[in-house]
C-alpha positions in Angstrom: -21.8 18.7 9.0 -18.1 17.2 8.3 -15.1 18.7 8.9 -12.8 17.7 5.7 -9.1 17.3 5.4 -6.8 18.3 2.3 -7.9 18.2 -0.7 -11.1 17.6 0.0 -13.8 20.4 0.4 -17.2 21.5 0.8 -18.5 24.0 -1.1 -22.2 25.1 -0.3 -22.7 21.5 0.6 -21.2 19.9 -2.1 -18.1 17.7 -2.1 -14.9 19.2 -4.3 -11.7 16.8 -4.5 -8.8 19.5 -5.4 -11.0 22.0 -7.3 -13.0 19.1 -8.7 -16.6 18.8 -8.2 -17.6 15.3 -7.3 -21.2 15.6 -8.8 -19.3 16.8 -12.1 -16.9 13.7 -12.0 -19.7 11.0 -11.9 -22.2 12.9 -14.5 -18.9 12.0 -16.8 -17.8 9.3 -15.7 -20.1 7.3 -13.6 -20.1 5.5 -10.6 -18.5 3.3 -8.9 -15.1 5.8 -9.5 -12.1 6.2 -7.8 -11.0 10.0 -7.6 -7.3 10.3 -6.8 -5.4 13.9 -5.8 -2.0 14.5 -7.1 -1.2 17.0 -5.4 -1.4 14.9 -2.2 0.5 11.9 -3.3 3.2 14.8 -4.0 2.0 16.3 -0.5 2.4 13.1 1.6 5.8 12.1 0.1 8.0 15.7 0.8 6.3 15.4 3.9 7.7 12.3 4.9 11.0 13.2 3.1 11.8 16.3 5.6 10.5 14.6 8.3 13.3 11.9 7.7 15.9 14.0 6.2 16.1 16.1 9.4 17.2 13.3 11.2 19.9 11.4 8.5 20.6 12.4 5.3 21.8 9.0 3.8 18.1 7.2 3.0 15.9 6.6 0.4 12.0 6.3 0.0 10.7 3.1 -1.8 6.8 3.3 -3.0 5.2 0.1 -1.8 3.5 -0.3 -5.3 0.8 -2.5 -3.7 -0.6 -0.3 -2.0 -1.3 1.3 -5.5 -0.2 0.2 -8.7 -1.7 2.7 -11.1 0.5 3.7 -13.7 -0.5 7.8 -13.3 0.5 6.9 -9.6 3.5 5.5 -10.1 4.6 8.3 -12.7 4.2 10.6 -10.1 6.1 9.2 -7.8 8.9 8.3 -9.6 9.0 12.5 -10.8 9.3 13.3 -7.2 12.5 10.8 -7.2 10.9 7.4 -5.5 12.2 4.5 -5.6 10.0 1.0 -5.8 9.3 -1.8 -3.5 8.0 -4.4 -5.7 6.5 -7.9 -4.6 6.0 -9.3 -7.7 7.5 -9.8 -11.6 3.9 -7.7 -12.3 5.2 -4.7 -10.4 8.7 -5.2 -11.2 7.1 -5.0 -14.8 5.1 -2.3 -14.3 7.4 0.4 -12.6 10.1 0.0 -15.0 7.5 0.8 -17.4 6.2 3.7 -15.5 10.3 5.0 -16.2 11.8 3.6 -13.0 15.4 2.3 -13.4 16.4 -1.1 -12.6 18.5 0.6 -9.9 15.6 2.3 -8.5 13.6 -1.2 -7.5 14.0 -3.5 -4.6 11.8 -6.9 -5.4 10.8 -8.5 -2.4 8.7 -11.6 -3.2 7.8 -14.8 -1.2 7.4 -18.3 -2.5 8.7 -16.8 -6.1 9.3 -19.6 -9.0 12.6 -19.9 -10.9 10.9 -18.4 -14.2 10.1 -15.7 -11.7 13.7 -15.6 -10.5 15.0 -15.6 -14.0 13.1 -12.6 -15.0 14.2 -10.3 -12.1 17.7 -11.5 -12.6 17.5 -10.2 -16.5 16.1 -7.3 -15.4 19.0 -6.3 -13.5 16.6 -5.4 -10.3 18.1 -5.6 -6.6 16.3 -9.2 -5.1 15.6 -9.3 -1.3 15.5 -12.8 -0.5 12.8 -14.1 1.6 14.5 -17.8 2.4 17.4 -19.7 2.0 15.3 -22.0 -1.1 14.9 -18.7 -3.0 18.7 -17.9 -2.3 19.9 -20.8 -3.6 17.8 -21.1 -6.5 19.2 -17.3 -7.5 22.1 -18.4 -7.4 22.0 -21.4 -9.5 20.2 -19.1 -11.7 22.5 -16.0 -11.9 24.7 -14.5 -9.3 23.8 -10.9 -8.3 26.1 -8.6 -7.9 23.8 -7.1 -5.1 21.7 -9.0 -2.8 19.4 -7.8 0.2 18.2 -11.1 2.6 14.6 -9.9 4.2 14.7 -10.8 8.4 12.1 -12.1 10.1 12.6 -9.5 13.6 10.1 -12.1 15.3 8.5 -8.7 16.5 5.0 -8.0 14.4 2.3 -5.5 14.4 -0.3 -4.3 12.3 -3.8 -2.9 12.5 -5.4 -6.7 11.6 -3.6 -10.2 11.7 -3.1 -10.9 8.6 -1.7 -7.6 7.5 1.2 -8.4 10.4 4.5 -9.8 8.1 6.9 -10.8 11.2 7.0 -13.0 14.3 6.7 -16.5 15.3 3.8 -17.2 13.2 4.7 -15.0 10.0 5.4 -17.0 6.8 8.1 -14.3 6.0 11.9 -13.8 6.1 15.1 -15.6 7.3 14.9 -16.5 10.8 17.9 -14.7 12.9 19.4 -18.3 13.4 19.3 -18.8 9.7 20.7 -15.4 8.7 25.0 -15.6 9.1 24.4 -19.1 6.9 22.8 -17.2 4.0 25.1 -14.1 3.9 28.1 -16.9 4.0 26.2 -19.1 1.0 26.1 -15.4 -1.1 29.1 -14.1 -0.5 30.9 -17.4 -1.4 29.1 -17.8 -4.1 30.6 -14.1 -5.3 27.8 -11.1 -4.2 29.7 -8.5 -4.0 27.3 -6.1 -2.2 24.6 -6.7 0.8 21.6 -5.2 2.3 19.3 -6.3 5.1 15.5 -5.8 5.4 12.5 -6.5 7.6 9.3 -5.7 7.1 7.0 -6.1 10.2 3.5 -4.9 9.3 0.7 -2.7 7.9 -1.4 0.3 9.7 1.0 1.0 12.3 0.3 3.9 14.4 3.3 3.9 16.5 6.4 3.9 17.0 7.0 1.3 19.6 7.2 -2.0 17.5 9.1 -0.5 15.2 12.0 0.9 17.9 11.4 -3.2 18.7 11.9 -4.3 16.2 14.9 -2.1 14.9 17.0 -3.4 17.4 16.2 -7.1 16.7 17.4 -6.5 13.5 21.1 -4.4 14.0 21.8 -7.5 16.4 21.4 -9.6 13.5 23.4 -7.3 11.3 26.2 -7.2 13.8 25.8 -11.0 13.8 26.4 -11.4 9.8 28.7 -8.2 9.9 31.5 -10.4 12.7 30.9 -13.8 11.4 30.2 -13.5 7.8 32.5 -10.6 7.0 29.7 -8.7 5.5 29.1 -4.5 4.9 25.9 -3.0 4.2 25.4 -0.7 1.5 21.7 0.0 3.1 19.2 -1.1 6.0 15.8 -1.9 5.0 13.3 -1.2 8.2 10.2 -2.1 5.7 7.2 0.4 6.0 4.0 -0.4 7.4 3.5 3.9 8.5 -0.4 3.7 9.2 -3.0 6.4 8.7 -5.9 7.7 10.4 -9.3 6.2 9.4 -11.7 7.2 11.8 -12.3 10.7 12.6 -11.2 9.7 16.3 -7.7 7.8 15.2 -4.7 10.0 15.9 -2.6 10.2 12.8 0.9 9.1 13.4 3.8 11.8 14.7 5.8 11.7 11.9 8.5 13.8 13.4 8.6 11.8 17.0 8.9 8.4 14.6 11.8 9.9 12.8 13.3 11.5 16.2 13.2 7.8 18.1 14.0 5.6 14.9 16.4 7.2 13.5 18.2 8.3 17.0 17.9 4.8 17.5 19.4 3.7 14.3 22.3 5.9 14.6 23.2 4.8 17.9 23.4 1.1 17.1 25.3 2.1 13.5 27.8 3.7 16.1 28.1 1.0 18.5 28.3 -1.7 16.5 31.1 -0.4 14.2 28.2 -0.9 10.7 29.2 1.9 9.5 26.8 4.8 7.7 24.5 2.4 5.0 22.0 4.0 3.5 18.5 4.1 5.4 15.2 2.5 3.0 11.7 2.9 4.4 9.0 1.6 2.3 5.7 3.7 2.7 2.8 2.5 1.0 -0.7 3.6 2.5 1.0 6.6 3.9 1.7 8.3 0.3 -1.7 7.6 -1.5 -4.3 6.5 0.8 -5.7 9.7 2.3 -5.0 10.7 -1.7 -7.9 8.9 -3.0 -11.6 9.2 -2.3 -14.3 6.3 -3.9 -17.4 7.9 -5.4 -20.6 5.4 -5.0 -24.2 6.1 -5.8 -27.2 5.1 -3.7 -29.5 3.2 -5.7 -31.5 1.5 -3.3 -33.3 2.4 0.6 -34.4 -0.6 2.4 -36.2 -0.4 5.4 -36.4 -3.8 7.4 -38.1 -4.5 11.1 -34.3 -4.5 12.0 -32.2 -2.7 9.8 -31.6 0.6 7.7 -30.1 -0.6 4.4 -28.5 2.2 1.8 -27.9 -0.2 -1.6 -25.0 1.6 -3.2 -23.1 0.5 -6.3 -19.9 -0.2 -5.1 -19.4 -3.4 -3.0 -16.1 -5.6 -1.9 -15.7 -6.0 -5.2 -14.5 -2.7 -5.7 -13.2 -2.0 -2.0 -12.5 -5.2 -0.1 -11.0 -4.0 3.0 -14.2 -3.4 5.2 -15.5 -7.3 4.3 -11.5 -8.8 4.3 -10.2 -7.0 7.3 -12.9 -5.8 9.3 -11.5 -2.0 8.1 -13.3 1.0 8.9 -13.6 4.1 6.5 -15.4 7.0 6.7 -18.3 7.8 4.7 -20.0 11.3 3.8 -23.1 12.1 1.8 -21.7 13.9 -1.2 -23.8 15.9 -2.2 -25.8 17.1 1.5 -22.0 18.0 3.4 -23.8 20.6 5.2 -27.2 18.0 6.6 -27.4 16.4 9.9 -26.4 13.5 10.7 -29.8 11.6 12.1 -29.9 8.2 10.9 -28.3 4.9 11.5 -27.6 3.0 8.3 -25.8 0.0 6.9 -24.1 0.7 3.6 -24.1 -2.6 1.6 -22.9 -3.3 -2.3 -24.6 -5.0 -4.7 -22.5 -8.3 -4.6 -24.2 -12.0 -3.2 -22.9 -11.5 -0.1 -24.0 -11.2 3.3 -20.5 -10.1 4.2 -21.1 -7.1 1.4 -21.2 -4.4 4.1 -19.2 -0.9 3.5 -20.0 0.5 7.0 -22.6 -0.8 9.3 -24.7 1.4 12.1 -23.0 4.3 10.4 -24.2 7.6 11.4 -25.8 9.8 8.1 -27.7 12.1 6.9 -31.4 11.4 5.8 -30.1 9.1 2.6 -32.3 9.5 -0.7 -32.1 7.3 -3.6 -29.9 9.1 -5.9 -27.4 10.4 -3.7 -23.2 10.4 -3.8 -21.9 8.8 -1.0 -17.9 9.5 -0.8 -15.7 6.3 1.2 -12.8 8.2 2.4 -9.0 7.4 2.1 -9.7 4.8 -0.6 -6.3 5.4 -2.1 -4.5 2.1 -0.9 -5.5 -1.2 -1.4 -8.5 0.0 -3.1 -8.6 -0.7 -7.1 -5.6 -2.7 -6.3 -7.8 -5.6 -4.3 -10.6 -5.2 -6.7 -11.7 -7.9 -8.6 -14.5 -9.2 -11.1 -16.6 -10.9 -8.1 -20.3 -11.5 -9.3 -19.1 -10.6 -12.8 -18.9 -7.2 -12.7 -16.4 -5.0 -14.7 -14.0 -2.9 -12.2 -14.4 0.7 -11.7 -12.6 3.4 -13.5 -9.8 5.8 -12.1 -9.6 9.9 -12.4 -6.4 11.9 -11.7 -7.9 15.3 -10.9 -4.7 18.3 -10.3 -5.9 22.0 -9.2 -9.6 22.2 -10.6 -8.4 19.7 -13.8 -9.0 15.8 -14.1 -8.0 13.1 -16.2 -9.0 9.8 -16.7 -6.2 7.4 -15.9 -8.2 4.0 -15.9 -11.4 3.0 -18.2 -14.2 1.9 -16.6 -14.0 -2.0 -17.7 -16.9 -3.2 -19.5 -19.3 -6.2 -20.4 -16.7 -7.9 -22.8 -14.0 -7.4 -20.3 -15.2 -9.9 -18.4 -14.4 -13.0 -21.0 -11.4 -11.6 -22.5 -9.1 -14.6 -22.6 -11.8 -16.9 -22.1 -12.8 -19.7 -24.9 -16.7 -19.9 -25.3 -16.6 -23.1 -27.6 -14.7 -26.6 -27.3 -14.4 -28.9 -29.6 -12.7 -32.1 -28.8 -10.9 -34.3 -30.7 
């Protein structure tokens, strides 16, 4: 039997996602099918507001859209007063159609082209530089009147390498030595108004590296504050707030983070004379992951002198993280909530892969061809690192609010897969 968190919830056995009947969800809309709970985006974020708004009351809260980038996600957000962290033109694009203000997103992009450069300028977004090439080539392009440069803290962390975004191997950010010379190039150059950021990693469970890492950074803004003449109109401390997968993780304590990192922050604003900027923190997992649920089909039982295999219709394809980082999510049987768990399984996806594994030696109940199987807190990086691997169209999203749903993303089909694409070639 499994124990389910809000807004998931068994009902005689049978998985209900706010109100919503799972089974009912697939017999419209099919399978693979992401199922996403407004109410707990809305849930997660006022959460995470009064945790931090107990503590200082100058901050703001920026969406990292990567984490999800559907438009229905993004107009939710930006209803409960968001602001964005984009990392590309695409995003930048996107959330200013979703109704965001140019005022309201912070790009922070790596090796970004001038063409790239010239279209954030136009749009009249804040930049967060991530070197001192991208500086300069802003500048020759258009002068900002506000310009954030993004830190490398040479602290990381991160629940898998390659989701860690600082220290001494990290491609990202100014390095501290680096960091008075490219406020001094900006100012001169005639930015009016700074900000600082660092970013130092994804999944984070603690708040250690991030107390760390904190204070790496006011040193450096004291640095640029003495030598370069420079005020802050905000801090950056980059998001990264992880959630629990497993049922044994311990989710992180929301209120101790905000007691030790903003205690910290004050303290340092205080002693090194940097007067009250306003705090950003840029959530990304934490608002929709635990939000969103990924509804599969078992299609296939195959029983080998060495394995258990459930064939399910969803592979990395449509959820990456498992094959790309190793990830673990939690699976439960849809439709059998209430069954035993007696069998080990491997749950693999159709794609020609070897490395095509959802969960491996997972614990289930007796699997049947034809059953739902539910992946659990699908909500980031999900849709958003799907792709078309193996040719196959991506899945479709549903919005589903107090017993109601919505489709917010067709299912792609067949002819999906060559739009763009020129069949014939005739040479001259």
């Amino acid at each position: 039997m499994n124990t389910l968190n809000d807004p998931l919830e068994n009902r005689n056995g049978q998985l209900f996602i706010d109100g919503v009947s799972a089974q009912t969800l697939v017999e419209k809309f099919d399978t693979p099918l992401y199922v996403i709970s407004e109410r707990r985006i809305r849930n997660n974020y006022q959460r995470l507001k009064a945790a931090l708004t107990r503590n200082y009351s100058k901050f703001k809260i920026y969406y990292a859209m990567k984490a999800n980038s559907n438009l229905a996600v993004l107009k939710v957000l930006e209803s409960e007063g968001v602001c964005v962290d984009a990392v590309s033109p695409g995003e930048v694009f996107m959330a200013l159609t979703s109704g965001f203000t140019p005022e309201r997103i912070l790009f922070t992009g790596t090796s970004v082209r001038n063409d790239e450069l010239k279209f954030l300028s136009d749009s009249n977004v804040i930049i967060n530089v991530d070197s001192q090439s991208q500086l300069i080539r802003l500048l020759k392009i258009n002068v900002p009147k506000t310009l954030s440069v993004r830190i490398n803290p040479e602290i990381g962390a991160g629940h898998h390498e390659h989701c860690i975004t600082a220290g001494k191997e990290s491609k990202f950010g100014v390095w501290e030595q680096d960091a008075v010379k490219a406020y001094t190039t900006a100012k001169e150059a005639g930015v009016e108004k700074f900000g600082i950021h660092m970013h130092i990693g994804s999944g984070i469970l603690d708040s250690k590296p991030y107390l760390d890492a904190l204070e790496r950074l006011l040193a450096v803004a004291k640095k640029v504050h003495d030598q370069a003449k420079v005020n802050f109109e905000f801090i950056d401390i980059g998001g990264g707030l992880g959630v629990p997968y497993g049922p044994e993780d311990k989710p992180l304590d929301l209120q101790a983070y905000s007691d030790k990192v903003l205690s910290a922050f004050k303290a340092k604003m205080s002693q090194y004379d940097l007067g009250e900027p306003t705090l950003h923190i840029e959530p990304g997992r934490y608002l929709v992951a635990d939000a969103s649920i990924l509804l599969t089909a078992v299609n296939t039982l195959k029983v080998t002198p060495y394995r258990k295999f459930v064939g399910v219709d969803a592979g990395f394809n449509t959820l990456i993280r498992p094959a790309m980082y190793g990830s673990y999510h939690h699976i439960i049987v849809a439709n059998k909530l209430v069954a035993t768990e007696e069998e080990k399984y491997d749950v693999a996806g159709p794609i020609c892969e070897s490395g095509d594994l959802l969960a491996k030696d997972r614990c289930l109940p007796r699997i049947e061809e034809g059953d739902l199987l539910a992946v659990l807190n699908a909500g980031a990086y999900g849709f958003s690192m799907s792709s078309q691997y193996n040719a196959r169209p991506r899945a479709a999203e549903v919005l589903v609010k107090e017993g109601k749903y919505k489709l917010v993303r067709e299912r792609e089909q067949l002819d999906d897969l060559m739009q763009g694409q020129q069949q014939a070639i005739e040479w001259q």
